[in-house]
PyMOL Python script that loads the backbone (N, CA, C, O; Angstrom):
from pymol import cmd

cmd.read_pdbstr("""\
ATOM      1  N   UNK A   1     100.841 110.408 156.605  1.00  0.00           N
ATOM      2  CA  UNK A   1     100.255 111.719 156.598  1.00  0.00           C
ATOM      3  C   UNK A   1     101.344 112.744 156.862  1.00  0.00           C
ATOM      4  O   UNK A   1     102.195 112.363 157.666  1.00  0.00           O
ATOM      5  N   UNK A   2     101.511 114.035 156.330  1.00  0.00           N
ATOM      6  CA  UNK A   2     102.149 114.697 156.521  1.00  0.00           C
ATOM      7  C   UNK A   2     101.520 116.238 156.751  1.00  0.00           C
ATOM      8  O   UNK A   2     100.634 116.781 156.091  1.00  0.00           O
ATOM      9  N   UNK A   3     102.331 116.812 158.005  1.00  0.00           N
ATOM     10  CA  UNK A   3     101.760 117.885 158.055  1.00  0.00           C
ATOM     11  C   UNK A   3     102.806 119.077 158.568  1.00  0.00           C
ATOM     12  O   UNK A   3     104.031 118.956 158.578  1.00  0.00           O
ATOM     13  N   UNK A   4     102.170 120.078 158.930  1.00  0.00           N
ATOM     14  CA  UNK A   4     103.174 121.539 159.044  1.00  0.00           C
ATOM     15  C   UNK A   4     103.342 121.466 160.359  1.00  0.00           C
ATOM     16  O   UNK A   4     102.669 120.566 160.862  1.00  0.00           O
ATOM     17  N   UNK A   5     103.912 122.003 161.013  1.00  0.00           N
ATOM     18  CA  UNK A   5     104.312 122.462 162.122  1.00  0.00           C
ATOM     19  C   UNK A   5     105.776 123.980 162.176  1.00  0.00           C
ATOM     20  O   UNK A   5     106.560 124.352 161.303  1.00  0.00           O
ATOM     21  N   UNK A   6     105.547 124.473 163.662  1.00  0.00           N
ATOM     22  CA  UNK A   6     106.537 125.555 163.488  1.00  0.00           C
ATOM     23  C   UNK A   6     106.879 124.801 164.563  1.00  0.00           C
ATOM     24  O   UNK A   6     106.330 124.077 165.394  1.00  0.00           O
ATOM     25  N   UNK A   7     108.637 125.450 164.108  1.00  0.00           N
ATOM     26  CA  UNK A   7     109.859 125.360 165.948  1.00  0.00           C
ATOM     27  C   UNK A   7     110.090 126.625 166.045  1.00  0.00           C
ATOM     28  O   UNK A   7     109.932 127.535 165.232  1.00  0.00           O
ATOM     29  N   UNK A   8     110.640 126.603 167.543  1.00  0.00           N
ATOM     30  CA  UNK A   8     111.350 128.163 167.475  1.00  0.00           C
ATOM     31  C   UNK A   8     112.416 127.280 168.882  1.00  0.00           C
ATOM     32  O   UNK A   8     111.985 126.755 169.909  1.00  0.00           O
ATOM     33  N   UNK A   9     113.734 127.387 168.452  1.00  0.00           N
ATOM     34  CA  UNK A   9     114.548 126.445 168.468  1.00  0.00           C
ATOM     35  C   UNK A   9     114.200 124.796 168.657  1.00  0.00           C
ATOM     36  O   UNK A   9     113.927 123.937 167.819  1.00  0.00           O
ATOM     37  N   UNK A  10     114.366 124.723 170.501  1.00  0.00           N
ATOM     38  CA  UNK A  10     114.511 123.587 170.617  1.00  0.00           C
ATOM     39  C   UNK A  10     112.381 122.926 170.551  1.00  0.00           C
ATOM     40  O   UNK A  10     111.895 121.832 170.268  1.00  0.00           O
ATOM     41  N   UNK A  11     111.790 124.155 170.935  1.00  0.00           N
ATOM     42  CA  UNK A  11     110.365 124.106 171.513  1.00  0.00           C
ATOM     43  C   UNK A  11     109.333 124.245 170.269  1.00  0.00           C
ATOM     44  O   UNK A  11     109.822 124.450 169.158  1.00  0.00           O
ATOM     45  N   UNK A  12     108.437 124.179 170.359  1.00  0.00           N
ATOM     46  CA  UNK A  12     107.266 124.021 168.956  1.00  0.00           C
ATOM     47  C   UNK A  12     106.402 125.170 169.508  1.00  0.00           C
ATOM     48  O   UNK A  12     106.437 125.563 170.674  1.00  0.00           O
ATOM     49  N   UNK A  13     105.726 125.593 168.658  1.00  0.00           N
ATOM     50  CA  UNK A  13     104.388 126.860 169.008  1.00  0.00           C
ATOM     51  C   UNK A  13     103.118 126.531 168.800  1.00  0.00           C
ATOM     52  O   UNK A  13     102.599 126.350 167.699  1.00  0.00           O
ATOM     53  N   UNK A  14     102.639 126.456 169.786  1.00  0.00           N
ATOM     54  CA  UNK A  14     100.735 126.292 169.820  1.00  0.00           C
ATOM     55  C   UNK A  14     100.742 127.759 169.761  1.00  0.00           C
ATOM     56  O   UNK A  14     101.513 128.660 170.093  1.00  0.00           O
ATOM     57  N   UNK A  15      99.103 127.609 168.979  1.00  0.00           N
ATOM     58  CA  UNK A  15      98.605 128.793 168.630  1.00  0.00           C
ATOM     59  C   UNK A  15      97.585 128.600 169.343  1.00  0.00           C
ATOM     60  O   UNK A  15      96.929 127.624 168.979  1.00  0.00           O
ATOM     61  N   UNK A  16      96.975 129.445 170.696  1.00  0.00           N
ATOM     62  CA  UNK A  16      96.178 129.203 171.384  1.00  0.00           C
ATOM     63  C   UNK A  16      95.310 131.193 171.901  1.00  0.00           C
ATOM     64  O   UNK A  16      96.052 132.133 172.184  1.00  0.00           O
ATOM     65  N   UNK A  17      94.117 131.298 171.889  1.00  0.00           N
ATOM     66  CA  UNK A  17      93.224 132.424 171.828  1.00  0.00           C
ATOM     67  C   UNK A  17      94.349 133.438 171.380  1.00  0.00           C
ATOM     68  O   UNK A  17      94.922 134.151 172.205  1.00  0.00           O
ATOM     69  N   UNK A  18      94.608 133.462 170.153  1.00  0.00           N
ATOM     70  CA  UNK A  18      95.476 134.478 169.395  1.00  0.00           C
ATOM     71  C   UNK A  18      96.836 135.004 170.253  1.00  0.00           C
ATOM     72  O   UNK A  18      97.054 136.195 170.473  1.00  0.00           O
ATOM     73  N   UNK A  19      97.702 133.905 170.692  1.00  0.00           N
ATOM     74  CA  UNK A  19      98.790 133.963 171.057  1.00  0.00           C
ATOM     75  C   UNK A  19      99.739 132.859 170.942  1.00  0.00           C
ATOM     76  O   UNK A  19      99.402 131.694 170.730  1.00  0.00           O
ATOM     77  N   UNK A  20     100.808 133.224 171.073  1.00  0.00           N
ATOM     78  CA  UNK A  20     102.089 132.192 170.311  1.00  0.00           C
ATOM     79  C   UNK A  20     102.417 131.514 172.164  1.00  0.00           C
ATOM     80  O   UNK A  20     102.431 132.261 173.142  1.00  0.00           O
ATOM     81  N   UNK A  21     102.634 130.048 172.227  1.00  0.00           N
ATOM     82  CA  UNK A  21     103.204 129.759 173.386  1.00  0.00           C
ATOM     83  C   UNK A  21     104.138 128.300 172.827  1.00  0.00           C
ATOM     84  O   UNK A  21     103.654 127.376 172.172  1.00  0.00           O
ATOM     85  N   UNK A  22     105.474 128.404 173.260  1.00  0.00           N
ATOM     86  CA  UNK A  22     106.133 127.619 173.413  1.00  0.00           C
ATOM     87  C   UNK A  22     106.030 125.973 174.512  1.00  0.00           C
ATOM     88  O   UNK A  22     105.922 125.852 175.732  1.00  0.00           O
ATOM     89  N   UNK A  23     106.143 124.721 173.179  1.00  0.00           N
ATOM     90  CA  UNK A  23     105.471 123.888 174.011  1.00  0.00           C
ATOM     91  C   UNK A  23     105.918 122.804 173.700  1.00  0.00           C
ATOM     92  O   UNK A  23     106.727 123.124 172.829  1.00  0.00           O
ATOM     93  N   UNK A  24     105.983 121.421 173.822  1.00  0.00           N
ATOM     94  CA  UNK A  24     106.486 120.100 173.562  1.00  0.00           C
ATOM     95  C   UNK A  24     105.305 119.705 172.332  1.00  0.00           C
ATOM     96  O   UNK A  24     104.175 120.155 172.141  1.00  0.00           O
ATOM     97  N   UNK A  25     106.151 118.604 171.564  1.00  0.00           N
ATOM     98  CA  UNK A  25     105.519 118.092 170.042  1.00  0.00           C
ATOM     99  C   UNK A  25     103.869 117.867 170.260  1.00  0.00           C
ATOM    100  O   UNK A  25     103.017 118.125 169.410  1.00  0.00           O
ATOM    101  N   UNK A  26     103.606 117.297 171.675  1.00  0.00           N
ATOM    102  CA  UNK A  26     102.163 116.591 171.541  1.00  0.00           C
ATOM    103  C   UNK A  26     101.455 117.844 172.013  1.00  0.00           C
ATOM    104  O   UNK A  26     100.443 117.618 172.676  1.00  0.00           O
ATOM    105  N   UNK A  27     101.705 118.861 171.855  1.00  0.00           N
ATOM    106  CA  UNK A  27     100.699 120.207 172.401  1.00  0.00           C
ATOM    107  C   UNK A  27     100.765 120.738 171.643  1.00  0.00           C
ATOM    108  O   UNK A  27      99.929 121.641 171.606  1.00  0.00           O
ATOM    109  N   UNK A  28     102.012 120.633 170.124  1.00  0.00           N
ATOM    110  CA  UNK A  28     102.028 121.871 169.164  1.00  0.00           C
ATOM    111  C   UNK A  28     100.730 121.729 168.384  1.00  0.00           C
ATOM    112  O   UNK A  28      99.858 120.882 168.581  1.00  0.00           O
ATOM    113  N   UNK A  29     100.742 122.758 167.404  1.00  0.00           N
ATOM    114  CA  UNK A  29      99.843 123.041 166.465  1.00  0.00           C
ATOM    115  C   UNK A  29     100.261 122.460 165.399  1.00  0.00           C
ATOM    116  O   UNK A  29     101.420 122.774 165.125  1.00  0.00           O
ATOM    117  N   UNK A  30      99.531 121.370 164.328  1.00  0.00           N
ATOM    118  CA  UNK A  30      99.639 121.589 163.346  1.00  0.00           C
ATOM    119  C   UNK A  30      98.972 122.282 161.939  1.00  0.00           C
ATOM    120  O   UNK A  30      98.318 123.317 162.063  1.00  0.00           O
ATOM    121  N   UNK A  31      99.091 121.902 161.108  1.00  0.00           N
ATOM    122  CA  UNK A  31      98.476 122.490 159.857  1.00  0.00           C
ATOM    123  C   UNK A  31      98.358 120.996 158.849  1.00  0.00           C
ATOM    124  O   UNK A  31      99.064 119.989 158.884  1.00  0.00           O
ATOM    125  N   UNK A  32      97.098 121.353 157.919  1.00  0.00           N
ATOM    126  CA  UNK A  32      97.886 120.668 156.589  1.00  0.00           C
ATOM    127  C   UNK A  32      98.213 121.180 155.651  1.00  0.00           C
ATOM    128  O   UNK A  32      98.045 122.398 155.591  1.00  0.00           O
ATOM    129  N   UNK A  33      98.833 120.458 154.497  1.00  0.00           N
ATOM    130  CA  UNK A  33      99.799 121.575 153.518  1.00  0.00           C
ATOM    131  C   UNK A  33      98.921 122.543 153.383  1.00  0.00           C
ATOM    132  O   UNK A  33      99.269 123.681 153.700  1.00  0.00           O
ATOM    133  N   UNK A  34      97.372 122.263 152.803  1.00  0.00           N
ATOM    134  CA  UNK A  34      96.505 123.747 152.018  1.00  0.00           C
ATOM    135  C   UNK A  34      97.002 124.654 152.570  1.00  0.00           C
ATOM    136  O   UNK A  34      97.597 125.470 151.866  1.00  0.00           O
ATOM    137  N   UNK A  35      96.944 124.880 154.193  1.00  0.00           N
ATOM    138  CA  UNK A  35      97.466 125.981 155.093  1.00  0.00           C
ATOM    139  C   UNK A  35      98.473 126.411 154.798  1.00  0.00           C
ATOM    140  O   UNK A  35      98.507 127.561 155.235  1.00  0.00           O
ATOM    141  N   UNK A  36      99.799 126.060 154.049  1.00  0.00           N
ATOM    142  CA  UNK A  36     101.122 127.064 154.216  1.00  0.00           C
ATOM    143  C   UNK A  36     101.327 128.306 154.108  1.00  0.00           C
ATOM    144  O   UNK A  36     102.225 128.905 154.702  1.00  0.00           O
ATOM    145  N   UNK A  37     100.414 128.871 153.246  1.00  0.00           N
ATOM    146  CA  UNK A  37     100.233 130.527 153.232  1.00  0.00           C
ATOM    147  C   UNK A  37      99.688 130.768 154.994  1.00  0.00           C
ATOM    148  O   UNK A  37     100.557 131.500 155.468  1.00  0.00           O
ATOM    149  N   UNK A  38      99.168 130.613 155.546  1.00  0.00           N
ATOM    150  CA  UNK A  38      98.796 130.573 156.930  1.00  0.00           C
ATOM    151  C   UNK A  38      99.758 130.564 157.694  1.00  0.00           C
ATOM    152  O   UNK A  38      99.755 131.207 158.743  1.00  0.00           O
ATOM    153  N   UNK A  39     100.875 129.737 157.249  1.00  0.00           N
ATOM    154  CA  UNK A  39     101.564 128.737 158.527  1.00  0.00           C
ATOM    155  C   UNK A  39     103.080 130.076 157.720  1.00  0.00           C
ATOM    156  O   UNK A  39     104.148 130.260 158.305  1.00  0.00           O
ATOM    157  N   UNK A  40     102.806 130.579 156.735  1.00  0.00           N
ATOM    158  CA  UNK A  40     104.110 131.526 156.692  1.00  0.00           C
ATOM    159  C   UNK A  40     103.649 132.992 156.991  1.00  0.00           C
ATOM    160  O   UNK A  40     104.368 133.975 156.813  1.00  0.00           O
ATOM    161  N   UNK A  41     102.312 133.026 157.486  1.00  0.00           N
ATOM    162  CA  UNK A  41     102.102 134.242 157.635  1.00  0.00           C
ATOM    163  C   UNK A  41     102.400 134.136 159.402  1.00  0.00           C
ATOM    164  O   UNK A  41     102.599 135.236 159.919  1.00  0.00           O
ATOM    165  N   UNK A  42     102.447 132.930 160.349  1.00  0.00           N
ATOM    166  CA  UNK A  42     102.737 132.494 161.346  1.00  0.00           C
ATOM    167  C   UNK A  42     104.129 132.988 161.840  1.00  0.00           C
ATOM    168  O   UNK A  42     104.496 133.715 162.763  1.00  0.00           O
ATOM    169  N   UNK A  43     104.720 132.331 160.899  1.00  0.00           N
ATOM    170  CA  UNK A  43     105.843 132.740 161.185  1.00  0.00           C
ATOM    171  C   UNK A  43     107.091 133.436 161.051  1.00  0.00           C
ATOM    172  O   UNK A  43     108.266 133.297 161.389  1.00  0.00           O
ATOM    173  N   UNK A  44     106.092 134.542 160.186  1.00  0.00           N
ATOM    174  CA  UNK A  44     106.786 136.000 159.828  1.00  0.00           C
ATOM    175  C   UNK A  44     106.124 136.483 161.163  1.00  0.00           C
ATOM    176  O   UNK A  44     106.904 137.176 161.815  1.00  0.00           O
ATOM    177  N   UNK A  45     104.960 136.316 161.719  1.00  0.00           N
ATOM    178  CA  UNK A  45     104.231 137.366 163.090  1.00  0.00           C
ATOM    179  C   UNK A  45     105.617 136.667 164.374  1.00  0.00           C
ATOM    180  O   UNK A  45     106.270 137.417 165.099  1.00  0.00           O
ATOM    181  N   UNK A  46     105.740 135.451 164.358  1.00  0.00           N
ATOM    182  CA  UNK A  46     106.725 134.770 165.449  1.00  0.00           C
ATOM    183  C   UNK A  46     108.141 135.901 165.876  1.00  0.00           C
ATOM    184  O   UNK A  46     108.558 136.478 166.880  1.00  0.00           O
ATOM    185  N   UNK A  47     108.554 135.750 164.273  1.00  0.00           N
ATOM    186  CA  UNK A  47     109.885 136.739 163.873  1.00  0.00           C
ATOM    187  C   UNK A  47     109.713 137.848 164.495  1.00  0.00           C
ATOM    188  O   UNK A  47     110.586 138.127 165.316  1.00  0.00           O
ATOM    189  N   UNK A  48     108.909 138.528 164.372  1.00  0.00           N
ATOM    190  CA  UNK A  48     108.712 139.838 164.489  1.00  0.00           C
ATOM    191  C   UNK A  48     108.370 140.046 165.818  1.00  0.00           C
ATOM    192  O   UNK A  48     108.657 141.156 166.266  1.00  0.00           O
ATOM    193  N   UNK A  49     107.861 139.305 166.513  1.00  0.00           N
ATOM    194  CA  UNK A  49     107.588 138.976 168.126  1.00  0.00           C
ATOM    195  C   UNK A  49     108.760 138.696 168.754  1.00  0.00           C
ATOM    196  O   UNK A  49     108.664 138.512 169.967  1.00  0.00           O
ATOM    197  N   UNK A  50     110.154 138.589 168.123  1.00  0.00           N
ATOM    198  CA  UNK A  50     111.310 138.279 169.122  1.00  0.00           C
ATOM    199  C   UNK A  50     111.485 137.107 169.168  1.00  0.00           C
ATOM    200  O   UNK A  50     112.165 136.754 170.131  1.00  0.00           O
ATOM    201  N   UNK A  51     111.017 136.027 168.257  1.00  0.00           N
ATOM    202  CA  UNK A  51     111.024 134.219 168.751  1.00  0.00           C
ATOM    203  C   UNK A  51     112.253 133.625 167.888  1.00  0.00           C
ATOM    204  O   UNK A  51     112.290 133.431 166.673  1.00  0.00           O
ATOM    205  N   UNK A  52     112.886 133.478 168.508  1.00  0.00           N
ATOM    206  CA  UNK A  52     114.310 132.562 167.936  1.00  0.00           C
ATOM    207  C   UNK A  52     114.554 131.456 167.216  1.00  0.00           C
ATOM    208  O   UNK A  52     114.108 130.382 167.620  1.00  0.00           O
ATOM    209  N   UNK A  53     115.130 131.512 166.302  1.00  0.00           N
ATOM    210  CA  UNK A  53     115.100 130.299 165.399  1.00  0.00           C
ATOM    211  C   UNK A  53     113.914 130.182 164.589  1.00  0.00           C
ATOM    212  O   UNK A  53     113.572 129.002 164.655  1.00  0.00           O
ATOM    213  N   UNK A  54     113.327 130.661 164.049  1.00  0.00           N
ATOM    214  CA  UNK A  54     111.467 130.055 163.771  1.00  0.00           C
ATOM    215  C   UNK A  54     111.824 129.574 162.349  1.00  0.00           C
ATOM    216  O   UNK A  54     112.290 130.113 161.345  1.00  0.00           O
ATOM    217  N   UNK A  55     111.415 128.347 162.679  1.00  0.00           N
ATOM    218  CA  UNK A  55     111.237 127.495 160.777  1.00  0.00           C
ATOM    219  C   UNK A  55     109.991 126.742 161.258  1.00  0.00           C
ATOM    220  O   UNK A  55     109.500 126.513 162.364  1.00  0.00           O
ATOM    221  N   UNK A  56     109.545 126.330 159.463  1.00  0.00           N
ATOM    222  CA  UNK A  56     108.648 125.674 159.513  1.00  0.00           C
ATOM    223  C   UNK A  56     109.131 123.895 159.622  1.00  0.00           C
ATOM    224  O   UNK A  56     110.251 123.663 159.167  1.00  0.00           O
ATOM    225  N   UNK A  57     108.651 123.153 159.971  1.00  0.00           N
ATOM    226  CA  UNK A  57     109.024 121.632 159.254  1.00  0.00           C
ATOM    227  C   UNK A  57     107.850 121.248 158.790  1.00  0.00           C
ATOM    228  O   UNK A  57     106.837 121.832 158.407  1.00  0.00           O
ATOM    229  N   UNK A  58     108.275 119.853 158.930  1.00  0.00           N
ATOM    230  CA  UNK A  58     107.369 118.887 157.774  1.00  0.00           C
ATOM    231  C   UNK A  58     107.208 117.552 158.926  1.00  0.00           C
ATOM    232  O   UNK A  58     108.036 116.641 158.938  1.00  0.00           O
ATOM    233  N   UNK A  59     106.264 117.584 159.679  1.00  0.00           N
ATOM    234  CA  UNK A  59     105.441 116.435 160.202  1.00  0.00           C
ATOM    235  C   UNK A  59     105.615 115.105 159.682  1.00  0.00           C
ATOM    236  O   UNK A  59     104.976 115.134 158.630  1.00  0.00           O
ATOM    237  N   UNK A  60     105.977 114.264 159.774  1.00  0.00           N
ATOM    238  CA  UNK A  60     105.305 113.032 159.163  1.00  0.00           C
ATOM    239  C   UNK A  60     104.648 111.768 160.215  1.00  0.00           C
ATOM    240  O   UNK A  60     105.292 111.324 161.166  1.00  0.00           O
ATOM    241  N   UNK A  61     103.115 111.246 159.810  1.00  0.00           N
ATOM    242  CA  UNK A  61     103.195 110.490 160.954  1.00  0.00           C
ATOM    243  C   UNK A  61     102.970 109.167 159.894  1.00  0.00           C
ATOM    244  O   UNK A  61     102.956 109.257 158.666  1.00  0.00           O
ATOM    245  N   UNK A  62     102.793 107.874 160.716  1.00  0.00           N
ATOM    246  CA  UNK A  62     102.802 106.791 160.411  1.00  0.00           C
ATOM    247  C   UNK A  62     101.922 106.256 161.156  1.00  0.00           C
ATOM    248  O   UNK A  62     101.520 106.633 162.256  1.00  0.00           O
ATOM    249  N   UNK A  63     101.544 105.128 160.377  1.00  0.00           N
ATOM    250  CA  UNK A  63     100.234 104.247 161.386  1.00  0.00           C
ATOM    251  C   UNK A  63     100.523 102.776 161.280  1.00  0.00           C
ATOM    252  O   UNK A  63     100.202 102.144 160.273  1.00  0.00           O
ATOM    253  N   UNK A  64     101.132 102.221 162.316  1.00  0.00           N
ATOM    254  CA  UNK A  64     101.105 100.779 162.401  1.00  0.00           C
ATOM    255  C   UNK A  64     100.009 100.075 163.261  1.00  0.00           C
ATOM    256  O   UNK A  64      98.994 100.530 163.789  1.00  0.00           O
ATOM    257  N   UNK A  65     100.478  98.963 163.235  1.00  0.00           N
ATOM    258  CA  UNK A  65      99.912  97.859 164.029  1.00  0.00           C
ATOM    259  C   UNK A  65     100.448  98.174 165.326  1.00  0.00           C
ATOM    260  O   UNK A  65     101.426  98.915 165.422  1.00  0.00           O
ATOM    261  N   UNK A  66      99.796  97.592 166.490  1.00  0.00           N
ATOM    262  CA  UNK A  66     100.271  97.161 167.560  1.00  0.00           C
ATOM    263  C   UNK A  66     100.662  96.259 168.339  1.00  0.00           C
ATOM    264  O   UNK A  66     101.099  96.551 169.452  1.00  0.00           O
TER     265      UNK A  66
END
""", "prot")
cmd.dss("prot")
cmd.show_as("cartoon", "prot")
cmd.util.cbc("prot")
cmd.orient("prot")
């Protein structure tokens, strides 16, 4: 499965009651692709808020056995 996520350097951004907070991978927000118009309107608002570094990546998870 693959999905969106934002960094803003080393930290990821949850989007939580209409505010940006800097946070570790298992608290970020993701998206799926449909969202990228969403997820770049994200992080043109990040930019413009003063947030450093802001890119999008590309998630990928995997599902094994245990």
């Amino acid at each position: 499965m693959e999905l969106l996520i934002i960094k803003s350097g080393k930290s990821y951004i949850r989007f939580k009651d209409d505010d940006y907070r800097l946070v570790k991978l298992e608290k970020a927000s993701v998206f799926p692709f449909k969202q990228m118009k969403l997820v770049r309107q994200h992080e043109f608002c990040l930019k413009e808020n003063g947030f450093n570094n802001v890119c999008i990546k590309k998630l990928v998870l995997t599902e094994e056995e245990l």
